[in-house]
C-alpha positions as CSV (number, residue, x, y, z in Angstrom):
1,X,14.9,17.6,-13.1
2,X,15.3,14.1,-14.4
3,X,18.3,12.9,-16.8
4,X,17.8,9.3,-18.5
5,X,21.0,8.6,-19.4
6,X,22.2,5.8,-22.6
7,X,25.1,5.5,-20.5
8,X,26.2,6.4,-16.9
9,X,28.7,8.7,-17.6
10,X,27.3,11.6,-18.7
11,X,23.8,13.5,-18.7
12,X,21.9,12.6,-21.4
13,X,18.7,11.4,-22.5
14,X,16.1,13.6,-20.1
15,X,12.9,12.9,-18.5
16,X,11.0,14.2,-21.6
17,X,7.3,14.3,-19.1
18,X,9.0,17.4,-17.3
19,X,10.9,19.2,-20.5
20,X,9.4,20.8,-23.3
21,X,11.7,20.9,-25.7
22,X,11.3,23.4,-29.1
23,X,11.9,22.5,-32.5
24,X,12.1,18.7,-31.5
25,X,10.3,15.5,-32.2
26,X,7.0,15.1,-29.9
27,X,7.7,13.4,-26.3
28,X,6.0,9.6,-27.8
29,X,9.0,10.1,-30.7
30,X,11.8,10.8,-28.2
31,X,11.0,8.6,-25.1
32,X,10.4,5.7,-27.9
33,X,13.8,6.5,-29.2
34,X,15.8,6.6,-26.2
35,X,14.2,2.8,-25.4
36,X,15.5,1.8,-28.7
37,X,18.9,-0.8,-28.6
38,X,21.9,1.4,-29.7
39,X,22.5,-1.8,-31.8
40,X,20.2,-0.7,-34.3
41,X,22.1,3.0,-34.9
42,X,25.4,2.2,-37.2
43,X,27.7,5.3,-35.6
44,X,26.5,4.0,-32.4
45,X,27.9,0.2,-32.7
46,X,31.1,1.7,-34.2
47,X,31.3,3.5,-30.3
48,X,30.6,0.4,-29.1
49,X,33.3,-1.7,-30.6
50,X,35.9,1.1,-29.5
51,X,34.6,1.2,-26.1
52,X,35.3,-2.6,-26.4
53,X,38.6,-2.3,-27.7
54,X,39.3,0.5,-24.9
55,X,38.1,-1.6,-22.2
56,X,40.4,-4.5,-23.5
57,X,43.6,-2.4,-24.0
58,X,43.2,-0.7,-20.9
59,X,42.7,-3.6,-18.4
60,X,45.7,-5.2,-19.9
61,X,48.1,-2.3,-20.2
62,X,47.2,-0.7,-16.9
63,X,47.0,-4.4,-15.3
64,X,50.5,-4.4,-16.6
65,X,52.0,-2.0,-15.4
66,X,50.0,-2.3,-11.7
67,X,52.0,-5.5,-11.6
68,X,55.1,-3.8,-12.5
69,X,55.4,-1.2,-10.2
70,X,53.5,-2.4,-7.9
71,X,55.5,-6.3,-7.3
72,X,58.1,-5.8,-9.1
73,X,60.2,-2.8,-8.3
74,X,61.3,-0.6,-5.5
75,X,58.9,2.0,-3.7
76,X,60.1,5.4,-5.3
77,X,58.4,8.3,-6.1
78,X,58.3,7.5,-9.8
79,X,56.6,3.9,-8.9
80,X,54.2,5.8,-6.8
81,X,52.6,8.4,-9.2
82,X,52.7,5.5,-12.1
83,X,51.1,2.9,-9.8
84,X,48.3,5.1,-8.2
85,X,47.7,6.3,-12.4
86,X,47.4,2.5,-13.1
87,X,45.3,1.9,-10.6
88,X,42.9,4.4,-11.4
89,X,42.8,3.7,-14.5
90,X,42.3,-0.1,-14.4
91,X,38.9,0.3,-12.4
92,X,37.5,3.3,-14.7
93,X,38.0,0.7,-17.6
94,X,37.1,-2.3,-15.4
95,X,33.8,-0.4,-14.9
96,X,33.1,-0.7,-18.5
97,X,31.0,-3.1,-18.6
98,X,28.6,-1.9,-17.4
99,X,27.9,1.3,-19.8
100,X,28.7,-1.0,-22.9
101,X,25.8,-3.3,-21.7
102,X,23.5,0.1,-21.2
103,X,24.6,1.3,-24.3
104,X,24.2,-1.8,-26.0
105,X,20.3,-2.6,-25.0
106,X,19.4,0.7,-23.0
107,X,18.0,-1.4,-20.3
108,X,20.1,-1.3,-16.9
109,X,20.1,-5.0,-15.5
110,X,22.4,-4.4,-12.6
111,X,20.2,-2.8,-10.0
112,X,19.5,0.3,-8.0
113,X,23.3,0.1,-6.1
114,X,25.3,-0.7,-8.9
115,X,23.3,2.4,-10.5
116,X,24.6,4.1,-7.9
117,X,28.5,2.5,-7.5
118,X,29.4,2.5,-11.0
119,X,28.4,6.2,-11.6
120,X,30.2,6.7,-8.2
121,X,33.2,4.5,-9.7
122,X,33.4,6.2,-13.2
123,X,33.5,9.7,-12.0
124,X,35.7,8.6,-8.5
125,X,38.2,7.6,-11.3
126,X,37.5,10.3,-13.9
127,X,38.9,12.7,-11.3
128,X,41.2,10.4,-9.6
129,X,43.4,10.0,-13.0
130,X,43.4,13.4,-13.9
131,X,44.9,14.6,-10.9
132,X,47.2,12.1,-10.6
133,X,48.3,13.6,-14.2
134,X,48.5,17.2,-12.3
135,X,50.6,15.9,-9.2
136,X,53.4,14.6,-11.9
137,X,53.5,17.1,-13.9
138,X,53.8,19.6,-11.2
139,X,56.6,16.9,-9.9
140,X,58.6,16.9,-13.1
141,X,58.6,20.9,-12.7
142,X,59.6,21.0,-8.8
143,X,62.4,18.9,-10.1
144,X,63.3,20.6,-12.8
145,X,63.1,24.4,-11.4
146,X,63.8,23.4,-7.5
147,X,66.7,20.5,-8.3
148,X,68.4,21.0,-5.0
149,X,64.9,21.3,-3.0
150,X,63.4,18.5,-4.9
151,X,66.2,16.4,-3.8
152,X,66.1,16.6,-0.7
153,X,62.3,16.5,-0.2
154,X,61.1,14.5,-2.8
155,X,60.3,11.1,-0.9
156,X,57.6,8.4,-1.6
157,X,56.3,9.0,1.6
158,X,55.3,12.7,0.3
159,X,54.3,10.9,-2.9
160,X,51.6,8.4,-0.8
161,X,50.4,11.3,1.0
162,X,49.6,13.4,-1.9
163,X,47.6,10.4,-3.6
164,X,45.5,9.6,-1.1
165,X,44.8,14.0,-1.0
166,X,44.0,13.4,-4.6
167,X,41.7,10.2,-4.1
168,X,40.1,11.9,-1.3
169,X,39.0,15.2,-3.0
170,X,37.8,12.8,-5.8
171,X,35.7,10.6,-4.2
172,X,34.2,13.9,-2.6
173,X,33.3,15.6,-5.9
174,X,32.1,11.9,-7.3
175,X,29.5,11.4,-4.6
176,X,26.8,13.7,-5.7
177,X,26.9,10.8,-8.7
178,X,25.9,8.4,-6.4
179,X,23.4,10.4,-4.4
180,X,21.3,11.9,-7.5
181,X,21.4,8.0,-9.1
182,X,17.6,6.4,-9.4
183,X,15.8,3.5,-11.5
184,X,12.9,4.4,-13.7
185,X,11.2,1.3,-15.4
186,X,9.5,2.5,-18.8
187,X,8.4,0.5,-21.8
188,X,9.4,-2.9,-19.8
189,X,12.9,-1.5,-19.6
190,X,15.0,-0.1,-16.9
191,X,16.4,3.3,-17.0
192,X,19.7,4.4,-14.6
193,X,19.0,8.3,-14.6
194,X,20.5,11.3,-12.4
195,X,17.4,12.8,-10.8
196,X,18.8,16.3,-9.6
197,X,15.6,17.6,-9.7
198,X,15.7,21.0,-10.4
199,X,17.9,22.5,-13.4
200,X,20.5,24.1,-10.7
201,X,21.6,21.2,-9.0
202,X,22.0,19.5,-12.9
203,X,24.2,23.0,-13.9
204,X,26.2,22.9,-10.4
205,X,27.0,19.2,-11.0
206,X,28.1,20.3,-14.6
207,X,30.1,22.9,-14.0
208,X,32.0,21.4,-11.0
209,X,33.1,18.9,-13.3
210,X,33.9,21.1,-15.8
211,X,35.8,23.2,-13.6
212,X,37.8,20.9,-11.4
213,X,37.9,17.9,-13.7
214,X,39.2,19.7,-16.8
215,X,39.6,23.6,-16.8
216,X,42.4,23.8,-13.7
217,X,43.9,20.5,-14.0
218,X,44.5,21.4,-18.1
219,X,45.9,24.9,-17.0
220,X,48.2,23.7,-14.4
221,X,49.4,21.1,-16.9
222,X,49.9,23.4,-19.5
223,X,51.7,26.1,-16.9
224,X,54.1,23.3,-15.7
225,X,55.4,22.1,-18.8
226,X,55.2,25.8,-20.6
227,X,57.7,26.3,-17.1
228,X,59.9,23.0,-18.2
229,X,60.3,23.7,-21.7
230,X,61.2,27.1,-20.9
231,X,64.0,26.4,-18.3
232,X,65.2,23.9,-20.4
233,X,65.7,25.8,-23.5
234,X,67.6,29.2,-21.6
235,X,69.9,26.9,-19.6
236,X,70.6,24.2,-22.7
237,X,69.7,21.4,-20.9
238,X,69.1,19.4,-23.7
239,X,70.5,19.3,-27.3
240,X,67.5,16.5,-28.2
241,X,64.2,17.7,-29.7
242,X,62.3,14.3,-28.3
243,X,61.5,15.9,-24.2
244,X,59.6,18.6,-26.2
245,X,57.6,16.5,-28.6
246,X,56.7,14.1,-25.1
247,X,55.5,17.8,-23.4
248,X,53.2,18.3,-26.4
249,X,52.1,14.7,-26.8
250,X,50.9,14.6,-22.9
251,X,49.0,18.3,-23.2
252,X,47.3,17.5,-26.7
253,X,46.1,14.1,-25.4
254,X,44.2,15.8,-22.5
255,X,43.1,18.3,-24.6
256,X,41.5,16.1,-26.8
257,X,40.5,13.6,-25.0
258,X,38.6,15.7,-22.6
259,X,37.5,18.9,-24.1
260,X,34.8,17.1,-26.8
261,X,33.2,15.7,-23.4
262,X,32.9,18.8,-21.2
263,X,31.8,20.6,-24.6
264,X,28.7,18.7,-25.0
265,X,28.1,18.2,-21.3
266,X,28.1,22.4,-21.3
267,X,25.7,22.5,-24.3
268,X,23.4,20.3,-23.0
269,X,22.4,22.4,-19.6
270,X,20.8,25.1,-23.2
271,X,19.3,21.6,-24.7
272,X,16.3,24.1,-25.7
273,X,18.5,25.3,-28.6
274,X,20.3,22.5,-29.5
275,X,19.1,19.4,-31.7
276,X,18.8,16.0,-29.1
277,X,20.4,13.7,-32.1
278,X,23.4,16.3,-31.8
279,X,23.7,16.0,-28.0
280,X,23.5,12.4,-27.9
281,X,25.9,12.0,-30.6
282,X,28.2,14.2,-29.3
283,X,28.1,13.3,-25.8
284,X,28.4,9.0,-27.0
285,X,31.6,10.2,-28.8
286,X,33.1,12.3,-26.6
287,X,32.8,10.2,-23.8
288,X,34.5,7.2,-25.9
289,X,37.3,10.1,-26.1
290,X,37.3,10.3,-22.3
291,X,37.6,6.6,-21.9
292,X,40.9,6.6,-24.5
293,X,42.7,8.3,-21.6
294,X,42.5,5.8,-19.5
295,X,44.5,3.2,-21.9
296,X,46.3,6.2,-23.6
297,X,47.7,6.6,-20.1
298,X,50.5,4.0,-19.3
299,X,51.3,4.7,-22.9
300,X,52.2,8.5,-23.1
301,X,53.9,7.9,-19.4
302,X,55.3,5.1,-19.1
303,X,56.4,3.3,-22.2
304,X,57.4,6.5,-23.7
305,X,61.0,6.1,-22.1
306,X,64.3,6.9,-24.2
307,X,65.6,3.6,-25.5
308,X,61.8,2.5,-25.6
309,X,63.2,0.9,-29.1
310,X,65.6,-1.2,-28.2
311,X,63.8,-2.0,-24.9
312,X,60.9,-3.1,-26.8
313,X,63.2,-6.0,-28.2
314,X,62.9,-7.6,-24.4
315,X,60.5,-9.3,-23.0
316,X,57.3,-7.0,-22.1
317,X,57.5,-6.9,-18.3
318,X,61.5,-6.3,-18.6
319,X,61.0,-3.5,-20.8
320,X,58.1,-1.9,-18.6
321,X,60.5,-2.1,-15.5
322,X,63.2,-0.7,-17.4
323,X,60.7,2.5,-19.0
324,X,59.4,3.3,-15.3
325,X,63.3,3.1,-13.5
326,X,64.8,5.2,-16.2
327,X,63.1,8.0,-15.1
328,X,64.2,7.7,-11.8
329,X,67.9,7.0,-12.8
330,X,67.3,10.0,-15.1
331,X,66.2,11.9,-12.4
332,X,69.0,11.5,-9.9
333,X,71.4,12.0,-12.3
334,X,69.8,15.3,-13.1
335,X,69.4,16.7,-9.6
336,X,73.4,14.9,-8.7
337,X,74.8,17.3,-11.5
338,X,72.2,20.6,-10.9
339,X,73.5,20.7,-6.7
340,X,77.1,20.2,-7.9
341,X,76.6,23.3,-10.3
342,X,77.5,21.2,-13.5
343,X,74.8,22.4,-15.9
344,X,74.7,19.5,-17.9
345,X,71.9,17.4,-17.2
346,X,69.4,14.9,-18.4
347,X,67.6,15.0,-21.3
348,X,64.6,12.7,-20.2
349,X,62.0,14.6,-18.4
């Protein structure tokens, strides 16, 4: 099984010579569409200009912030979880590039490796980020539920170690990206497709995805904050309405974000019953949706601070520093008052 993908992301555009698809256009119709410059398709440029615009915010915010926390503040646990997000997040949109340029003239011009790296790159970092949004959410509810624990074990030593688990099982479940990666030339272009050859290995590959890169990360997201809003609201921790609306903001933005992707990606291992405009569509858009994480990122968790106002009023890197070591202040604070048995505590989680 052949994919001849319009970008690298996703698994679209098949090897029509091995399919016979139903209720479609003939194989001369399809094969001469996918060859066709996305330029020429109106919804298609629109993606295009927000994958631009994505790929611009994201460099610069999570550049931003990787020089932040990365040069500009103490080693803390905090700086640890927002630097290793930055960082992952800065090469998935750095990689970007190269799937406008496919998208943009359906020819890959980079090569048989950088076929191979970026698709390595894009999911290494698809995965990356969204663990990195599980081992701080389950972080904010260790502190939260286990203040006394969390004190006294919560080190950035810990922190390093359970990024480099995260990067680890990432680059592990990216791989098969890289191994299944091959050039086809057709029509005097040059197509970077996922050969699995056979439909399992193309459903396994879909699935896993699916699975560990949406489906447990959203449910232990969900579970952790369902945990902090919960704890908060039977001990009264908080007399503000704002912690709540931040819980809701960072689970909805997953959600959407990610769900349109893994949707499509599903309905395309039954393409038999589905229409090929549809997939394409829907697999261009909902990828452009995955891509917003990435600059939606430093956004929802770092310059959503309290104060983020008035901080805004300083200069940019001042008020980044400030959003990132209020959390930590916030933090102490809040694990200082539960050991001493006071129960009032912060209202930032």
């Amino acid at each position: 099984m052949a994919s001849e993908e319009g970008f690298i992301f996703s698994d679209i555009d098949y090897d029509y010579e091995n399919y016979t698809y139903v209720n479609t256009t003939t194989m001369e119709e399809v094969v001469s569409h996918v060859n066709n410059s996305c330029l020429k398709e109106g919804s298609c440029v629109i993606l295009l200009v927000v994958d631009i615009v994505i790929f611009l915010l994201g460099v610069c915010g999570n550049g931003v912030v990787i020089w932040i926390s990365g040069f500009k503040m103490k080693r803390s646990v905090n700086t640890t979880w927002y630097l290793s997000l930055a960082i992952s997040d800065f090469i998935f949109c750095a990689c970007l590039p190269f799937t406008i340029v496919y998208m943009a003239t359906s020819d890959w011009l980079f090569g048989l490796v950088m076929c191979k790296f970026a698709s390595f790159i894009m999911f290494l970092n698809m995965f990356s980020s969204i663990f990195l949004l599980v081992l701080i959410s389950v972080d904010r509810c260790v502190s939260v539920v286990f203040p006394v624990w969390s004190q006294n074990h919560r080190t950035a030593r810990a922190a390093s170690a359970l990024v480099l688990l995260a990067w680890a099982a990432s680059a592990v479940l990216s791989a098969p990206a890289a191994v299944v990666r091959d050039l086809k030339a057709h029509n005097a272009k040059t197509i970077c497709f996922a050969n699995y050859g056979h439909s399992h290995g193309h459903q396994v590959a879909v699935f896993s995805r699916f699975v560990c890169g949406f489906l447990i990360p959203f449910t232990v997201i969900t579970v952790c904050y369902t945990v902090i809003f919960l704890k908060l609201t039977s001990n009264r921790m908080t007399k503000s309405s704002k912690p709540f609306k931040v819980m809701s903001a960072l689970i909805v933005t997953f959600f959407i974000c990610w769900l349109p992707y893994h949707t499509f990606t599903l309905l395309e291992l039954d393409h038999h019953s589905h229409s090929l405009e549809v997939l394409k569509t829907g697999l261009h858009a909902g990828t452009t949706l995955a891509f917003a994480n990435s600059f939606l990122n430093p956004i929802l968790y770092v310059f959503m601070g309290n104060d983020f106002k008035q901080k805004f009023k300083n200069c940019v890197f001042s008020k980044i520093e400030n959003a990132i070591g209020e959390e930590g202040r916030t933090t102490t604070r809040y694990l200082s008052r539960s050991s001493s048995m006071d129960t009032r505590a912060s209202t930032h989680i």
